[in-house]
Each structure stands twice: as structure tokens, then as C-alpha cells.
Phi, psi and omega in degrees: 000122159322176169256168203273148163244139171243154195203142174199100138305117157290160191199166145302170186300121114041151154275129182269332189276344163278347194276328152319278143357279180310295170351275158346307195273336198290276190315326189286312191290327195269351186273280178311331169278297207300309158331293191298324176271357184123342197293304162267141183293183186235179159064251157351285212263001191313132192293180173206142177263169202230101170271162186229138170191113170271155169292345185235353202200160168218128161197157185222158174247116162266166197226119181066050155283139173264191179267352176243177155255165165289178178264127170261128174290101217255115167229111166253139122335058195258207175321180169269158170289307175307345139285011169249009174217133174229101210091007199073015171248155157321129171296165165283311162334269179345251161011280177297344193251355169248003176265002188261341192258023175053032169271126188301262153235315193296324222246025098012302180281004161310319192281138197256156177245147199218128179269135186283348197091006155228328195193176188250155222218107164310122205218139199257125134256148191209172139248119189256129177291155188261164200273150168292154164313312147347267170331330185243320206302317158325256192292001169294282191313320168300317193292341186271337181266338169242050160223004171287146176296078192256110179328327195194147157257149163256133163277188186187097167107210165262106142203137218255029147284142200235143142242186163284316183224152175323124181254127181240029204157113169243155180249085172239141185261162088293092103149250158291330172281089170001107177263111194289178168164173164201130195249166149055033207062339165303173178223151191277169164199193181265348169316147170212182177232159173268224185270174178272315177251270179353317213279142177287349181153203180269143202260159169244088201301110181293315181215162153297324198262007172250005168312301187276020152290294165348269172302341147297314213268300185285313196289318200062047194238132166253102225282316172309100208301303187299290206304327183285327173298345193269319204265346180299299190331291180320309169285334142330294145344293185258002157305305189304313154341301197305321206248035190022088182227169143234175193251158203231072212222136178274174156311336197255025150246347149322280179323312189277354172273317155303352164256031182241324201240163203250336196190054174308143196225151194239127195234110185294147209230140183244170153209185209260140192279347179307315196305338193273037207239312173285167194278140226265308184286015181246004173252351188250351173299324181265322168308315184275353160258312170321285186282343182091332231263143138300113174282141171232159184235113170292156205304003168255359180080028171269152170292153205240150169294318163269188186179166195240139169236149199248129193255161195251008174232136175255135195205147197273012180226087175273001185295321157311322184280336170273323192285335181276323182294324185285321179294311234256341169265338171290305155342323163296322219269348178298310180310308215282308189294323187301291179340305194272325181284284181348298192296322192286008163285333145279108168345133154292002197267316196280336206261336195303330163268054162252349168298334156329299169328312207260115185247136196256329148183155202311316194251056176221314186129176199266185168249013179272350180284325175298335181287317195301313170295341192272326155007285209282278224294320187292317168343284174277010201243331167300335180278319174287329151287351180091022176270170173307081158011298223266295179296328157284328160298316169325285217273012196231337190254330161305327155347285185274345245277304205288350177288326175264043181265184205273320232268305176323297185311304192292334175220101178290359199292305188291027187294165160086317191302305195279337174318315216254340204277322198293337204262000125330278171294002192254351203070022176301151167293151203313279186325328202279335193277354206269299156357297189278346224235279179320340209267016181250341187278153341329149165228027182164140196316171201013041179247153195285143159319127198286161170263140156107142181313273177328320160299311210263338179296335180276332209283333175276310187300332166284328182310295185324288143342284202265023158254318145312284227289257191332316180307314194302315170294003208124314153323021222250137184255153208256138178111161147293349168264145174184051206282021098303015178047010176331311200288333170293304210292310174313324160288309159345306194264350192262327174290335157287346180254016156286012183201041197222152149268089185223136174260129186297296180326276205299335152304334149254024136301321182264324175282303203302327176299333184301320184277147166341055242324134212037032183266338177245151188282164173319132157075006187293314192290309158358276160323326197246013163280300172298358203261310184274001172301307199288338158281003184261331157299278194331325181273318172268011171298343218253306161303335209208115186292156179344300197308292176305326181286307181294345208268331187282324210249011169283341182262042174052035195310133178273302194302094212282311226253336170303312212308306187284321168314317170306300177306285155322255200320273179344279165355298191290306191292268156050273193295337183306131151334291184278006180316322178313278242255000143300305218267319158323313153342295189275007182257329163329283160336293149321285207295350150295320184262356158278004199270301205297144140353272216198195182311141167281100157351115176328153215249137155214120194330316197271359153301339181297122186257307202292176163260351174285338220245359166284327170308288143354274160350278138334332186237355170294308218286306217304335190273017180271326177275340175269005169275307148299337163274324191288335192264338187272359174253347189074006160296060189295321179307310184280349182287295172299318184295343160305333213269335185308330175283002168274002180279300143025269210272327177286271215300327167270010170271310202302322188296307165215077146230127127319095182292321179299042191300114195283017157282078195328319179268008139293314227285304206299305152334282180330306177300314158303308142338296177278352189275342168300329223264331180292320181270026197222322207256359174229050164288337171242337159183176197269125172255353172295311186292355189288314187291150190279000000 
């Protein structure tokens, strides 16, 4: 085994919501050149790297570098032979391809020939010796530092090198050695710095492969980036544990608190129990963005007067260090509780024409007109579910009404939550106030469905609202854009109208009806039909194969809530013995009736000649009325499972009829046939798309 490299850039503090990211891009790129020129194995047998990512530092340790690269085998090409020599001299062609291959003139007969699999070929071989690690490692690490995400670049000092934050230290190792080299102007060693207050001065890195020992034992840096997130986790746990709590914390604050401290230490925090007084998500909303802080929750998931931080100094007295966090959060949490006594002096009611203000998009409109459309639409969508009318216009109109609180302008997160809290206090009805809050949910793939008629009727409508209305200007996203969320907002409306009886077509009929005459284009409810189709594949992918998912969603279905039903039935015909060799039939088929000419003719019995296509015939009509009661019950499984008696007689028309007959009005008769037997057999899906 080579010895391990170590790379370690020291820096000023960080972007903390970018140091994953960097970390991650740091280790992969300089891991990834080195493979590629050699220095490290590759495949199998490929070494493994270690990243580092610090509030101060990026650095990665590879495992088996060598100090050489191998000797490269070199084969250039050249000319033909029959173009390389003219007169008995080197052509000018020859001549140049031995001066590019670092050949003299005279020494042109050195070059060996080779046949190409057309003709014979002049060919250069060389070895070339591999370069030291030395030599190269320097601009590996410059080339990586500008392919790194880095939000914003900087200067420093006089010095025309850019980073993300002032770089004050390189590090490069080999096993024990110094690799000289220089990046950003520094020149590497073995020097570092440790924590900023704990660390005793600068540390002197004895090996790469003893850094993060190193830097934990002298630095008091726990420099791996995995590990301090694992061990905050750990401690966090059992604080929490200690005071029977759970913590009240996503993944991106786990990250950013771990990216701010080098030697976490986890410390509980109090604040005056008045404050639970304010709504618990405007108090755990302010600890975790403001402060950085964990919220806890007792075992009914109310909020708790304390909570734990994570300090980035160990002191054998930390009580200065909590009295400070518990004044600068009591001080958040007085703004928050002000607010909140604030807003409820004023009605939810009073603030919606102030939504006049408020522009919901230029060629659209304020967003009180938009409130005016979700009106018309919650309306009409409480009528088709069989809701209070009255009460989804409310709740359509209240809806927005909390964008202009104080509590909303500072934590824009929370619209809709203080909206059901403000409409609560105003005395508004349970639904209506349940609603205004609700009608934003799904806000994200596995997030729960508002409950209750009244919540999904505002809750389609604004989905709706705002996908005619951007699709409709235009807006339609390309891509990874998609800066309305159309695409969310659209997954939205089809898992509820996977459980709703609802027809898509007329919910954005109906919705397209709310705007203004010529404000939305032409063909837009079209348009966003193919749109939600295709997110509806997409949604169902993950449950139903590919195949059954195109056959259902080939007959354009409107009724949404059919579609898994549809499915399940394919499912079953499937498992039938004769399903194969139907649905091959009907792609027979199809691709037969795509052929034809102008209009298929009208069927008339008495053109019927052979006894297979009589036969047929005869066994289209016995499925037809039990095939049509099954579909008028939605009954798709049993409606498909009629069609197993058609295999018969369609394999004995195939077997011995011409259909293309040169009798025109046979031929035609034939066409008709198979195009009754083509509508009759894809009433629950194109069973054509089935076949192999």
C-alpha cells in the first residue's frame, strides 16, 4: 500500500448551509482527478477517501497514493503508408506527424507500420515516464476549488485568488511528507490551526493518516463533518431523553448546526412559560431559524418552556453561555408574542382589502382578485362534492386574508397556520377555520391531505387558480424550472382527485371560467390536461407497471378517482389465460384499422359471408350488454374479464378470414367489424399497449 494524502484547506468560517455541499465536492474532485491520472487505483481495487468539512476547514485524506504515476504506453497514428513516401522521399504529411511526435527528419524510418483494417498506417510508440504527485497535486487542488458550489467568491488582502471565505493555510501530506506545492498563494506544510478557542495554537501534523485523531486530540476539532452530525444527534438524544422530550428539529438544521461548530457541546435552555401562550409553531419557528436552537415537545406534542443548544465551546462553567442564549431568545420570543397580540386586534375579515396591494402576478392580477377566483371555484368544486357552499366561500375568501399579519411579513412559513389560529379567534367556523390553514396542504410528496369536503374543495381551488391562471400566461415549466411549482401544485390536485369523484376536464373548466375573458390562451385547459397526465403517470409509477399505467391513461380518463380502479382491473385480465393473446388481437388490430383510408362504414350484418367472422360476430353482441352493465357499475375487472370469451372466435376470424378482401363492400363490412370489436375491447384500456 502507498501511504494515505492528506489535503486540507484552512479558511475563515464558512457558509454553514453550503459546507456539506462543499465538503462532499471538495473530496470527490481531488478523489476523482487522482484516479484519472493514476496516482490512485480505480475499480475493484479503487483506495477510499475520507472528507472533512469544518466551520474552518475542507479537507480529504485518500488512502494508497503513489508518489509516481505509471509509465504510459503512447500509440499516435499517422498517414497511410501509400501517402508517405513520394519519389522515395517522406511526403510533407509523413514529415509533419513525425515532427509533432517529437521526431527528427532523418529518423522518419524509425516509424513502424500497422494495417487499420484498410490499409497500412504509420504508427509512433513511445513510453512516457509518470509525473510525481509533486508536480501535479498543486493544480489538481486549484482546478477543484474553482468547480467547487460555491455561493459568492471573494478576494482578500492584495491578493487576485478567489474563494468563497479568506484562505489562511494549506496543508498537503503524503504518508509524513510535505508535498511542496502552492494554491490561492499559500505554500503547503504541515501547519494548522485547531478550534479557535480550545485548541492550544498551531498544530503540526505528524501523518495524513493520523489527521483526525490529531485534530480531535490537540485541535479539539472533530474535523469530519458525518461524524459531528452523528455525535450533535447522539447528544441531543439523550438530553432530550433525560427531560422525557423528543426534539422538534428537521435534517436542515441538524446540517447547519453542525456546520457552525468544530466541538460541540450540547447545553438545555429555559424561557418563561407565558410565552406558550403564542402559538407553539410561531415559538419553535423562531428558536429554529433565528437561534439555531431545538424545540422539545412533551409526550402530547406541545411545546415545552425549554430547549437545547448546541455551543461550540466547552467551559467548565456554561452558565454565562445559557444566560446568554435564554436573554437574545426571550427578546425573539417578546417580538413574536407582540405580533401575535397585534395581529388579533384586527378581524380576519378586515384585513382581505388590503390583499388589493398585494401583487399576485403582473399579468394576472392583485391577489385579492385572485381571492375573488378562488371564491367562484370553491364553490363550484363544494357543489360537485356535496359541501356547505357557503362555508367553502368563506374559507376561499379568508384564505389569504393572514399574508398581511405582522406574524406572516416575519415568518413567511407560516401563512394559512396563523390564518385557522386568527379565524379561531375571530370566531369563524371549525371548517372554515380548519380550511384556511389547510387549503395549502399537500405542500410536499408525502404530506397528508386536508380533511373534510370544505378544506379540499378550497384546497383544489387554489391548486387549480394557480395552474390555469401561469400555465395559461404562459409559464409552463421547462426542465428543472419550474419556479411556480405547478408541478407540485398539480400532484396536489390529482391525489385528491385520486379519492374524490371528480372530473379533471370540468375542474379546469371551470376554473379557466373564473378569469377574465381573454386573459388566459387559447387551448390552456388542453394543454394542462396533457400536462396532468403525465404527472399522473409519474405519481403512479412507483405502484403499477409502466405497461398498465400507458393502457389506462391511453384513453385520456377525465373521472381521476377511476384511474387505480382501472388498474386493478388490468391487473386481473392480465392473470387471465387469455389476456396474451387478446390484446395481441387488438394491436393486430389497431395497426390494421391504422391503415385504412377515410371513414370505417357502418356494420351490416348481412355482408357477413365466412362462419368464423359470423361467429365473431355473434359473440361481439352476447359480450356486449354484459360488458356495458359492468362498465355502468364500474365494475372494470368484471367488464374485462367478459372479453376471455372472445378469444375463440377472434383467433378463428384471424385464422381464416381476409380481411383486405377485393370485394370493397366485404372488405369494408370486415373493418367494421374489427373496429365494433376495437371500441367494445378498449372501454377500460388500450389492451393493445399490453402486448409484447
Amino acid at each position: 500500500m502507498n501511504p494515505t494524502l492528506l489535503i486540507e484547506l484552512f479558511t475563515e468560517e464558512l457558509p454553514p448551509k453550503a459546507l456539506p455541499k462543499l465538503g462532499a465536492a471538495f473530496a470527490d474532485g481531488i478523489f476523482a482527478e487522482l484516479v484519472k491520472l493514476g496516482f490512485a487505483p480505480a475499480g475493484a481495487e479503487a483506495g477510499t477517501f475520507t472528507s472533512y468539512a469544518s466551520p474552518r476547514r475542507l479537507a480529504v485524506t485518500i488512502s494508497d497514493v503513489a508518489a509516481v504515476q505509471p509509465e504510459q504506453s503512447i500509440e499516435k497514428r499517422g498517414p497511410a503508408v501509400s501517402a508517405g513516401m513520394k519519389d522515395g522521399k517522406p511526403s510533407p504529411a509523413l514529415l509533419g506527424f513525425a515532427r509533432s511526435c517529437g521526431l527528427a527528419p532523418e529518423a522518419v524510418d524509425s516509424l513502424e507500420t500497422v494495417h487499420d483494417g484498410k490499409q497500412d498506417v504509420y504508427v509512433f510508440r513511445s513510453v512516457k515516464a509518470g509525473e510525481a504527485l509533486a508536480a501535479v497535486l498543486s493544480d489538481i487542488v486549484a482546478a477543484t476549488l474553482k468547480k467547487l458550489p460555491a455561493p459568492k467568491m471573494m478576494r482578500w488582502a492584495d491578493r487576485e485568488g478567489q474563494f468563497i471565505r479568506p484562505v489562511h493555510g494549506l496543508t498537503m501530506l503524503h504518508g509524513a511528507d510535505v508535498i511542496a506545492g502552492q494554491v490561492l498563494h499559500l505554500e503547503s506544510g504541515r501547519t494548522t490551526r485547531g478550534h479557535r478557542f480550545l485548541s492550544k495554537g498551531e498544530i503540526s501534523l505528524n501523518t495524513a493518516e493520523g489527521y483526525a485523531r490529531q485534530m480531535h486530540d490537540e485541535g479539539k476539532v472533530i474535523a469530519s463533518f458525518a461524524a459531528r452530525r452523528a455525535l450533535i444527534g447522539e447528544k441531543l438524544k439523550e438530553a432530550a431523553a433525560a427531560l422525557n422530550a423528543t426534539i422538534a428539529a428537521d435534517d436542515a438544521l441538524f446540517d447547519e448546526v453542525t456546520a457552525l461548530v468544530e466541538w460541540p457541546v450540547v447545553l438545555k435552555g429555559e424561557f418563561e412559560a407565558e410565552f406558550l401562550q403564542v402559538p407553539q409553531e410561531c415559538l419553535i419557528l423562531t428558536m429554529q431559524q433565528n437561534q439555531k436552537y431545538f424545540p422539545l415537545l412533551d409526550a402530547n406534542g406541545k411545546l415545552m418552556n425549554q430547549f437545547l443548544l448546541v455551543s461550540n465551546l466547552q467551559t467548565d462553567d456554561p452558565s454565562h453561555i445559557i444566560n446568554g442564549n435564554e436573554r437574545v431568545l426571550r427578546a425573539r420570543l417578546s417580538d413574536a408574542k407582540f405580533f401575535f397580540e397585534q395581529d388579533k386586534k384586527a378581524k380576519l375579515d378586515t384585513r382581505v382589502g388590503k390583499l388589493a396591494n398585494v401583487v399576485y402576478h403582473n399579468k394576472i392580477g392583485s391577489q385579492l382578485e385572485r381571492v375573488t377566483r378562488l371564491e367562484t371555484i370553491a364553490g363550484e368544486i363544494a357543489k360537485l362534492l356535496g359541501a356547505d357552499v357557503s362555508k367553502a366561500t368563506r374559507a376561499a375568501y379568508l384564505a389569504k386574508a393572514d399574508l398581511s399579519t405582522d406574524m406572516v411579513g416575519e415568518f413567511p412559513e407560516l401563512q394559512g397556520i396563523m390564518g385557522q389560529y386568527y379565524a379561531k379567534h375571530d370566531g369563524e367556523d371549525t371548517e372554515v377555520a380548519y380550511a384556511v390553514e389547510a387549503h395549502y396542504k399537500p405542500k410536499f410528496a408525502g404530506d397528508t391531505l386536508p380533511e373534510g369536503a370544505i378544506a379540499q374543495a378550497v384546497s383544489l381551488a387554489d391548486k387549480l387558480e394557480t395552474l390555469v391562471g401561469i400555465y395559461g400566461i404562459g409559464l409552463i415549466p421547462t426542465g428543472d424550472k419550474d419556479p411556480f411549482a405547478l408541478r407540485r401544485a398539480a400532484l396536489g390536485v390529482l391525489r385528491m382527485a385520486l379519492v374524490q369523484p371528480l372530473d379533471l376536464k370540468v375542474l379546469l373548466s371551470t376554473t379557466a371560467a373564473s378569469f377574465p375573458a381573454g386573459l388566459i390562451a387559447e387551448g390552456t385547459v388542453e394543454g394542462l390536461y396533457g400536462f396532468m397526465l403525465d404527472r399522473l403517470k409519474n405519481l403512479l409509477a412507483a405502484e403499477y407497471p409502466a405497461a398498465d399505467i400507458d393502457a389506462v391513461l391511453a384513453l385520456k380518463p377525465t373521472q381521476i378517482n377511476d384511474v387505480t380502479v382501472r388498474l386493478a382491473a388490468v391487473a386481473e385480465f392480465k392473470a387471465l389465460a387469455e389476456s396474451a393473446a387478446l390484446a395481441a388481437a387488438n394491436k393486430r388490430i389497431r395497426n390494421i384499422l391504422k391503415k385504412v383510408e377515410g371513414e370505417v362504414p357502418a356494420l351490416n350484418e348481412v355482408l357477413l359471408q365466412e362462419a368464423a367472422e359470423k361467429d365473431l360476430f355473434a359473440a361481439l353482441q352476447a359480450v356486449q350488454d354484459p360488458v356495458n352493465t359492468a362498465l355502468a357499475a364500474n365494475d372494470f375487472t368484471n367488464a374485462l374479464k367478459q372479453l376471455a370469451a372472445l378469444k375463440a372466435p377472434v383467433d378463428a376470424f384471424f385464422d381464416g378470414v381476409m380481411v383486405m378482401a377485393d370485394d370493397l363492400a366485404v372488405r369494408g363490412n370486415r373493418l367494421a367489424l374489427l373496429s365494433s370489436l376495437a371500441e367494445l375491447m378498449n372501454r377500460v384500456a388500450e389492451l393493445s399497449l399490453l402486448a409484447d
